[in-house]
N, C-alpha and C positions, 0 to 999 in steps of 0.2 A: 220572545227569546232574550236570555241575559246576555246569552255570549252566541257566537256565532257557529261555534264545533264544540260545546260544551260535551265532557265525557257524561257517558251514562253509565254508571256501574251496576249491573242485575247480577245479582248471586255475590260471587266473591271474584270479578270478574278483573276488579282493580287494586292492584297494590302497590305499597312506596315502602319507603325504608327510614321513614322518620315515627317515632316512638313522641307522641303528645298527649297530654289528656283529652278528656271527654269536655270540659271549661274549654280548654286552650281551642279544640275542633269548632265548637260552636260558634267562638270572639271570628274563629280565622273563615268560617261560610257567613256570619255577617259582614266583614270586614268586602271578603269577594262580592257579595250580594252589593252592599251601599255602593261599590268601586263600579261596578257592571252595570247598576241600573239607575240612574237619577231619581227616577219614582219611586223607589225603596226609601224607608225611615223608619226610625227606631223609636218608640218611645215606650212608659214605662215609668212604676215608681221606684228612685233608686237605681234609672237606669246608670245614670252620667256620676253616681258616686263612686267614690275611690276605691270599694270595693268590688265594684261593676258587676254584681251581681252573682256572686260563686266566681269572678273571673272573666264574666264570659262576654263583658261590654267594655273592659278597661282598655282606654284611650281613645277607642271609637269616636266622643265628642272631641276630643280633641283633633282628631285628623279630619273628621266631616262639618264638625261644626253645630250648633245648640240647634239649629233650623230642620238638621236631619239625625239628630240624635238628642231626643227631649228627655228633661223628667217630665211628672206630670202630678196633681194633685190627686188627694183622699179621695174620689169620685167616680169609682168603676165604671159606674152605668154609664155616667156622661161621657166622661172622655172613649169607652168602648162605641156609643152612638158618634161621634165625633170623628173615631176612625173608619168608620164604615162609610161617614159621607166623603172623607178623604180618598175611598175608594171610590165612591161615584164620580170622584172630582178625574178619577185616571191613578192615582197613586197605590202603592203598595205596603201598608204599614203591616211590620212587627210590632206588636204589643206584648210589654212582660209583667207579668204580677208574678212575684216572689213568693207567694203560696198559689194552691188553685184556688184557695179558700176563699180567697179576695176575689175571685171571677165568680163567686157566687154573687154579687151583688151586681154583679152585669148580664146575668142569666138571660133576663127580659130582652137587652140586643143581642145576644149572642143565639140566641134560640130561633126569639120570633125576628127576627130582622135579618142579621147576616147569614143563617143557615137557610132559609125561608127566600133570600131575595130573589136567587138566580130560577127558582121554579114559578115563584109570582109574577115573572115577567117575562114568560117563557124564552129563560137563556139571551134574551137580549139584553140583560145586565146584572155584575156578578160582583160577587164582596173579594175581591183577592187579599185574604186578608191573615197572617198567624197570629195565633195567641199563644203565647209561649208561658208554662206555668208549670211550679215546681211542685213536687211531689215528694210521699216517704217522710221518713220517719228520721230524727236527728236532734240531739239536747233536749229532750223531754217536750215536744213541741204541743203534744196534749189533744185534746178533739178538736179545736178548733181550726190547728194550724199543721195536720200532717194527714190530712185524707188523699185518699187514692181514686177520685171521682169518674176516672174514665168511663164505667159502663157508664154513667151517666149521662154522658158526650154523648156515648156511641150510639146511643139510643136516639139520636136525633137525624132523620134525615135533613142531608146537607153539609154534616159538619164530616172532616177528616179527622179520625185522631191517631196519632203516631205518638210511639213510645221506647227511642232508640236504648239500647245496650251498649254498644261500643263506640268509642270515638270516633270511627272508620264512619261508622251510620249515624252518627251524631251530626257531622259532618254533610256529609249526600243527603240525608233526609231533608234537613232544614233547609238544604238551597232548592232539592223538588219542589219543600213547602211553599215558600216562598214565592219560587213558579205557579204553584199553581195557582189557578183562577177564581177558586172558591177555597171558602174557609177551611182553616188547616187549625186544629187543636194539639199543640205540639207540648207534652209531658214528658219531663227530663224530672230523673229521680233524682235527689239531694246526694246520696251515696255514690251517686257514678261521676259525678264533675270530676273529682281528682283520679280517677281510676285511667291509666295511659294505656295505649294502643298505637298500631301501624297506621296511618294516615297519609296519603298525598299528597303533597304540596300545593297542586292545583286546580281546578273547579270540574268539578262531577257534582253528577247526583244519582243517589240511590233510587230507585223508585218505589212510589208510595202500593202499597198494595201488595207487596214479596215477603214471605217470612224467609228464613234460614233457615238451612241444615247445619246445625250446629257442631253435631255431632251425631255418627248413624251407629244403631245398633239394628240386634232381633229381637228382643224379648219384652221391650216396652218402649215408649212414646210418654216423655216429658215435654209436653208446650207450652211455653212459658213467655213473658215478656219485659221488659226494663230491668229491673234488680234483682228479680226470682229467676232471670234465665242465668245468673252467677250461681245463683245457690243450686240447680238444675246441673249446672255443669257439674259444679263438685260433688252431688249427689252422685251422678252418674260416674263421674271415676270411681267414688268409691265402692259403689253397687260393683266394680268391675274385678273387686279385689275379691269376692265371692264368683264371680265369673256370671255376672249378671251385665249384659250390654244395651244401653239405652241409645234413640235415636233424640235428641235435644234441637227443639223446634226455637226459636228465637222468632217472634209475630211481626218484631219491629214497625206494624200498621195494626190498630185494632181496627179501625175501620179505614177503608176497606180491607175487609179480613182473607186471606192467603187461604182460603180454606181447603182448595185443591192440597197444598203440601201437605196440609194434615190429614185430610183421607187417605194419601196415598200410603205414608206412615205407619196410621193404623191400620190399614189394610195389610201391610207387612206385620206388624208385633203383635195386633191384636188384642192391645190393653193400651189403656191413655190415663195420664193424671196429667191434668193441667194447674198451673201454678201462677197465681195472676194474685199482684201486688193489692187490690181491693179487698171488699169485704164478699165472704162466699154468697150469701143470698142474692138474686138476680145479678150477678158479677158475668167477666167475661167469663169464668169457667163454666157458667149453668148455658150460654150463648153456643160455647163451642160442645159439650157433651149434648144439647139439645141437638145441634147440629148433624153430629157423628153420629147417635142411636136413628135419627132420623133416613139416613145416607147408608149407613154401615153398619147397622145393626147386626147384619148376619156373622160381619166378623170380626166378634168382640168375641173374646175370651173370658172378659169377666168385668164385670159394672164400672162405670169411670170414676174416679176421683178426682175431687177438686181440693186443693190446698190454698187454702188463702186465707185471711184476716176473718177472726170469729165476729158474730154478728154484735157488736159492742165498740160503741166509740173508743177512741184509740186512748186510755192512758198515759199520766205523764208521768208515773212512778215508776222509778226504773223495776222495780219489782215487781208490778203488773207486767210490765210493758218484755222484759225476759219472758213470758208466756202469752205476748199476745200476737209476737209478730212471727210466721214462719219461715223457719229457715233449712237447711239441709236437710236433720234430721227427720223433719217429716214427711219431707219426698220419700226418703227412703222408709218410712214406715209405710208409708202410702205402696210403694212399689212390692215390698215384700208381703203383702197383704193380697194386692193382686195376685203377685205370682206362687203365691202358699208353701213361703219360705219360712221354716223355721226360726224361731226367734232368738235359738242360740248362735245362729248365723250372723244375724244384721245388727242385732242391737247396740253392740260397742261401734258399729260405725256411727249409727244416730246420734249416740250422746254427745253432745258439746260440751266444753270445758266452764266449769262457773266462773273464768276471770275472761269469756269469749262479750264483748264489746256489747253493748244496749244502743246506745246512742249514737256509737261513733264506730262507723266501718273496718276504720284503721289507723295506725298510727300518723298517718299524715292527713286526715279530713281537719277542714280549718273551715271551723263554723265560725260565726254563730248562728246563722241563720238556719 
């Protein structure tokens, strides 16, 4: 335990009245976490620079000191093995790689090592260990450097991956992560760091494994996760101007997956598209429609749809990349398909404006990364 009466926040169960980003939430559940637990350390490449990473590590070295807040060299694999035995030793390392991309070359410990440990030694020794890595799309960042790897993760017994939305859950999820005992794969999308939210001032955590009711309707179920549960939302308001009302699922854990809330859902609306930041083939949306037809098939209304990233590395042309990435309009095409709505009805909601953002969320996102 970090703290001794630490809050737990399940559902929406905790609220405060300060407005912070999604950056500022994460800097301030590290900040709690190093202050609470001496075994806690930070490292990372570009942890302890002046940009601190979107924000979300500035000052940290300075208040704790280079021994519990490192940079680290070129060398994923190594230093990913490094921190693992840092776990055996009793410690709790946060690890951050500034793309997921760059935890491609740590695959090898992260798969067979730390996911692997706690069952190869039956539970008598465990990796407590995150890996915190960013996600999504921003300044043309190309195939290399904007992929959305989650099903990837998730596909692995042993590993945790969480994928918060708001700053509230940016917040609680990471101190859960933290806590917990096995590995936690923690993806924070580039687009949400500057986006602000209600927050706490003091230490809770979200629990791992609860989606959200985002928002409840009757007539369809959007589940969504990290940056596509924004575009879900706004789908849904405007589906609402036709008098069409969506229930908007927010996953906030892909694994372990909330599945209960989504049956219950679909079992009310009776139609589902799910919306997941990767790419559509073997993605979380083919995970959770396998799911639902499996469990509930009897009450579908009509086949599920998945919206997510075409099967084609990501583009750095902004002119590819205006048609590669999904956004509002095609929930709502997706929805009005289901529900065999007229297309003089919904289409002017679909359409997006051609001066609406490629790379950059909003006026205030401050790349470059």
């Amino acid at each position: 335990m970090l703290l001794e009466k630490p809050i737990n926040c399940s559902k929406d169960s905790c609220t405060g009245d300060r407005q912070i980003t999604c950056a500022a939430a994460i800097r301030e559940a590290l900040d709690l976490c190093l202050a609470a637990n001496p075994a806690v350390f930070l490292i990372g490449e570009g942890v302890p620079d002046p940009k601190g990473i979107f924000g979300t590590t500035v000052g940290l070295r300075e208040k704790y000191g280079p021994q519990r807040v490192q940079d680290m060299p070129l060398s994923e694999n190594g230093m990913t093995g490094v921190a693992i035995g840092t776990c055996l030793a009793g410690l709790r390392p946060v690890m951050v790689h500034q793309r997921v991309d760059f935890a491609l070359l740590a695959i090898d410990q992260i798969v067979n090592n730390a996911a692997k440990w706690f069952y190869m030694h039956n539970g008598q020794a465990s990796i407590p260990m995150v890996i915190r890595m960013i996600v999504g799309r921003g300044w043309g960042q190309g195939p290399q450097h904007a992929q959305s790897l989650q099903a990837m993760f998730a596909h692995v017994p042993g590993l945790k991956v969480v994928m918060p939305t708001t700053a509230f859950d940016a917040k609680g999820l990471l101190i859960a992560s933290i806590e917990d005992n096995n590995p936690v794969i923690f993806l924070e999308y580039r687009w949400l760091h500057n986006v602000t939210g209600e927050v706490p001032a003091g230490y809770y955590r979200v629990p791992l494994g609860e989606a959200r009711l985002v928002r409840e309707g009757e007539d369809l179920t959007f589940v969504s996760s990290s940056y596509m549960t924004l575009e879900a939302i706004r789908a849904a308001e405007l589906l609402s101007e036709i008098n069409v009302s969506v229930d908007v699922i927010d996953l906030r854990t892909i694994r372990p997956l909330d599945s209960a809330t989504i049956m219950r859902s679909v079992r009310k609306t009776g139609r589902l598209v799910v919306a997941d930041t990767g790419w559509t083939f073997g993605g979380i949306g083919a995970e959770i429609i396998a799911q639902v037809c499996e469990q509930m098939l009897g009450s579908l209304k009509a086949p599920p749809r998945r919206v997510a990233l075409p099967d084609v590395p990501c583009p750095s042309s902004p002119a590819l990349a205006r048609h590669y990435y999904p956004r509002s309009g095609e929930l709502i095409c997706a929805a009005a398909e289901l529900l065999g709505i007229e297309s003089n009805r919904w289409q002017s909601l679909a359409c997006l404006p051609d001066s609406t953002p490629i790379d950059v969320p909003d006026r205030d996102f401050a790349g470059p990364f």
